[in-house]
N, C-alpha and C positions, 0 to 999 in steps of 0.2 A: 474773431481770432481763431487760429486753427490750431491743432494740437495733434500730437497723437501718444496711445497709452499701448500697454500690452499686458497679458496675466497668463496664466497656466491651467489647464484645468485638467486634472491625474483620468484622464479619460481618452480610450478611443477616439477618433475624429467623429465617426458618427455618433458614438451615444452623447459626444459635450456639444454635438449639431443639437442631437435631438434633449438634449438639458435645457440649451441654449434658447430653445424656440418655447418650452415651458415656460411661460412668464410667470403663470400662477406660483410653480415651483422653487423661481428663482428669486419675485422679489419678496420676500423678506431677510434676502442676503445682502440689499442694496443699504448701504448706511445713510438712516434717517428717511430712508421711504416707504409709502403705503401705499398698498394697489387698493382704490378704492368700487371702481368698476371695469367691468370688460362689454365694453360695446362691440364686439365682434372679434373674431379672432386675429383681426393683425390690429384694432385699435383698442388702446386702453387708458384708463383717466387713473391718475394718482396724485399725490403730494412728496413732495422732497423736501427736508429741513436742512438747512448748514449753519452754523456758527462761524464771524468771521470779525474775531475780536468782540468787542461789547456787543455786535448785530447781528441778532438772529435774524435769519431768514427763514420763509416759509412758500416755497411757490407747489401752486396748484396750476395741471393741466392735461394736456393730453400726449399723447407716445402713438404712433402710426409706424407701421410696418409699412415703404415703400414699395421693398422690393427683394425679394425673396429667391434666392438662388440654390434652393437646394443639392443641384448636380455639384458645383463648384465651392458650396459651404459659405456663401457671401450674401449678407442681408445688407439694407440701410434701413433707417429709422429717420422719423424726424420728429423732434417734441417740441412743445412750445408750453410756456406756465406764465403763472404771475402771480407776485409775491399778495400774500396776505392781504397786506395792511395799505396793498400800492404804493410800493415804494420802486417799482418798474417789474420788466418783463425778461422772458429771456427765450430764446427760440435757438433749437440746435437741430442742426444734420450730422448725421453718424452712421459711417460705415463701419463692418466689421467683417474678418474675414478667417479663417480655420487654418492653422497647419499644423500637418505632423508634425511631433518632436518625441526624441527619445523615451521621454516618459509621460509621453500623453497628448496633448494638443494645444498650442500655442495660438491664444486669440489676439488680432491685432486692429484695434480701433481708432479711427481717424475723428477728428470732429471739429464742425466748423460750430462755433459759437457765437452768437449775437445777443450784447445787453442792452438794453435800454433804462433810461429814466435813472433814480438815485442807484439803483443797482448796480451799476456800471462805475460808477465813484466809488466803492468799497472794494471791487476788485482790483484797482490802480497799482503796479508797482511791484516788482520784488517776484513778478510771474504768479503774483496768488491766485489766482484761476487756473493756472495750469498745475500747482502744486495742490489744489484743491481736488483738482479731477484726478491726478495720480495716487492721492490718498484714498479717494472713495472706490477708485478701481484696486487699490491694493489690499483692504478694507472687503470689500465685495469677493474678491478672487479668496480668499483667508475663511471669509464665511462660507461661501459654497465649499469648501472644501471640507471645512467640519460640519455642513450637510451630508458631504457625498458619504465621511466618515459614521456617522450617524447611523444612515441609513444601511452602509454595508454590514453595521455590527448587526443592525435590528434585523438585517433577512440573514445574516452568520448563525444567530443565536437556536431559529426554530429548527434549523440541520444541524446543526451540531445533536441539539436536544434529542433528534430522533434518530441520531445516528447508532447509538447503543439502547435500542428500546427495553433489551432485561438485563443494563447490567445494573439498576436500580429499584429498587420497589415502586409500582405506583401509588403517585400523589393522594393523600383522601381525597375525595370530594370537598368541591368548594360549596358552600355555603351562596344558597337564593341570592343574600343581599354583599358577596364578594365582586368583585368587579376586576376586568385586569389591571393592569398597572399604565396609567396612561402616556401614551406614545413621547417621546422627549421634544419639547419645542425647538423651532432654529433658531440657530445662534442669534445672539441679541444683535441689531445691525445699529449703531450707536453714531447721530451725528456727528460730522468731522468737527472740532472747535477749533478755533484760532489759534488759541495756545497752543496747540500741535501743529499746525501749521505755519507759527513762525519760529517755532523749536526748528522745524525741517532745515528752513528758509536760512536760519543762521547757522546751522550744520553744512550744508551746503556750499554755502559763501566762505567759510573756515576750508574747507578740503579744496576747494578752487583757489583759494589764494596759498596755502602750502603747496598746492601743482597733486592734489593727489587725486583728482579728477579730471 
């Protein structure tokens, strides 16, 4: 099945290029996944979990940079995983591409999707694969952003502080066994569950049959 998603990211074209190609950076923004190695700089091995009604799922595998267009801001990937317990596989191509917009840059991802095995029975029906992928992308876009937020406060704070160096007394000294105050982690990235997902599903189906979509 093919699909396509979109998100925002409050950034220049090139610094959310160069966000974008940070894997290390970005995935603990992805909901439910963990970058567990980096074999080289365009392949990487992780895990992705989803909830989709009573069945968890858990696929482990790999993500491959194709093909890299830095002039133009246009990559593809391809992944491919398999669930835990072998309950089937799943193998994706995904392009993505950069554009300007008024307030930052607008990413726009296509994807062809392939399931196999029991796997492929749980997604049946009601577009749940594609309301799955627009959740995680929506999910995802939400958490980098209270990254990007994060981060800006954390480099705001040490300029501000030295920006009036005597309108305050200096600090005592801290103590051998003080330490600073440790850096804030990223946002929690929390699998998508079913019940949110057929929450959507019948929101959805309600505003198409009063005509309001």
């Amino acid at each position: 099945m093919e699909f396509d998603n979109s998100f925002e990211v409050p950034l220049p074209v090139g610094d959310a290029w160069a966000l974008l190609m940070d894997i290390r950076r970005i995935a603990p923004c992805m909901p439910g996944a963990a970058l567990t190695d980096v074999v080289d700089e365009h392949t990487y091995k992780g895990r992705i979990g989803v909830r989709i009604g009573p069945v968890a799922l858990t696929f482990a595998g790999t993500v491959k940079f194709e093909e890299i267009d830095q002039a133009n801001r246009r990559a593809r990937v391809a992944a491919q995983g398999s669930d835990a317990k072998g309950r089937g596989a799943a193998n994706a191509a995904a392009s993505f591409r950069l554009e300007p917009t008024g307030g930052g840059t607008k990413v726009l991802v296509h994807t062809d999707l392939t399931l196999s095995g029991a796997v492929a029975q749980y997604g049946r029906g009601v577009g749940i694969i594609q309301l799955t992928a627009a959740q995680i992308i929506t999910q995802f876009a939400n958490n980098l952003k209270a990254q990007l937020a994060t981060e800006g406060a954390q480099t705001a704070a040490p300029a501000q502080a030295g920006a009036h160096p005597t309108s305050a007394p200096s600090a005592p000294p801290t103590s051998p066994q003080s330490a600073p105050p440790p850096r804030p982690a990223a946002p929690a990235a929390e699998p998508i569950s079913g019940f949110a997902l057929m929450t959507s599903v019948l929101w959805r189906l309600l505003r198409r049959l009063f005509g309001r979509e």
